[in-house]
C-alpha positions in Angstrom: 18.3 25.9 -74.1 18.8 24.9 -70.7 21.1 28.1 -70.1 17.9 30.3 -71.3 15.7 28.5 -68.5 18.6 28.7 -65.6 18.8 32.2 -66.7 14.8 32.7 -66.0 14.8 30.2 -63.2 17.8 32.7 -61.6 15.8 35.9 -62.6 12.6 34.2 -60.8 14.2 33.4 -58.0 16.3 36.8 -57.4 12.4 38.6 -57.8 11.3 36.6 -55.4 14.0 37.3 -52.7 13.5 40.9 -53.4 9.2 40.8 -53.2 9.8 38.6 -49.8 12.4 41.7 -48.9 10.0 43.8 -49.4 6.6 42.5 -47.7 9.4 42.1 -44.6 10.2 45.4 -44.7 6.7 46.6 -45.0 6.1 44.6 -42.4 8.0 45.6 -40.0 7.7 49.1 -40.3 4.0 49.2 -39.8 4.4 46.9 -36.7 6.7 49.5 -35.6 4.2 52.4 -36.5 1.2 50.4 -34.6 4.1 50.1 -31.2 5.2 54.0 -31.3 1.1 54.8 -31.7 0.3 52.7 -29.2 3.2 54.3 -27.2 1.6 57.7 -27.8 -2.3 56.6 -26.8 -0.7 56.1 -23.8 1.1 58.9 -22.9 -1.8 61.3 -24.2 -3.7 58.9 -21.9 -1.8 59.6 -19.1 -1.3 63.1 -19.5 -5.3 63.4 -19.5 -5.4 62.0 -16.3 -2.8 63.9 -14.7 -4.7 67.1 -15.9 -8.1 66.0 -14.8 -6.2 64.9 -11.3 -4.6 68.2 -11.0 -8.1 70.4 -11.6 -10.2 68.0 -9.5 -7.1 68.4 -6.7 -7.3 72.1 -6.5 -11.3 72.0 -6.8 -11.0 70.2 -3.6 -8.3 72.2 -2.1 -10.9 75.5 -2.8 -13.6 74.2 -1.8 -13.5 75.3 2.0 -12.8 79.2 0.8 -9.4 79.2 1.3 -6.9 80.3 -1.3 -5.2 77.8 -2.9 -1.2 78.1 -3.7 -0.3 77.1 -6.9 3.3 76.8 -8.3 5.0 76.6 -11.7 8.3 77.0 -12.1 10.0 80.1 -10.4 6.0 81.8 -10.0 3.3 81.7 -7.1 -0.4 82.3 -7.7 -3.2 82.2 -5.3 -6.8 80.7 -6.6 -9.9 81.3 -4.9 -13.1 80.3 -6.1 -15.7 83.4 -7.5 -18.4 82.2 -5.5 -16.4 82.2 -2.2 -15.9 86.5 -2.8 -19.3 87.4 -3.7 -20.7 85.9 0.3 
């Protein structure tokens, strides 16, 4: 009889390795899903700003009626504000 109970007391103990596996696992991939989101607030953060800073920049740059060079990549364009054309 006491082959039957080591048997169960093995089988008991090799479920709970594996459960305990398991809840670590779990575990750590959601604190690694929370640290990559977090990670990505941020940068859309950031990237919010730099557009806001970049608009409010050439808002200020056209404010005086001058055109205002702007540059992407291999192109030029000139901005002038509407209101600026019409007086």
């Amino acid at each position: 009889m006491s082959k039957k109970i080591n048997k169960w007391v093995l089988i008991s103990i090799i479920l709970a390795v594996l459960l305990i596996s398991l809840l670590v696992y779990i575990g750590v991939k959601s604190y690694k899903f929370a640290k990559e989101s977090e990670k990505n607030d941020i940068f859309l953060q950031g990237a919010q700003y730099g557009y806001q800073n970049a608009v409010a920049n050439l808002m200020q740059s056209g404010a005086d009626c001058k055109p205002v060079d702007v540059y992407i990549q291999n192109e030029t364009m000139q901005f002038i504000d509407a209101s600026c054309l019409s007086g």
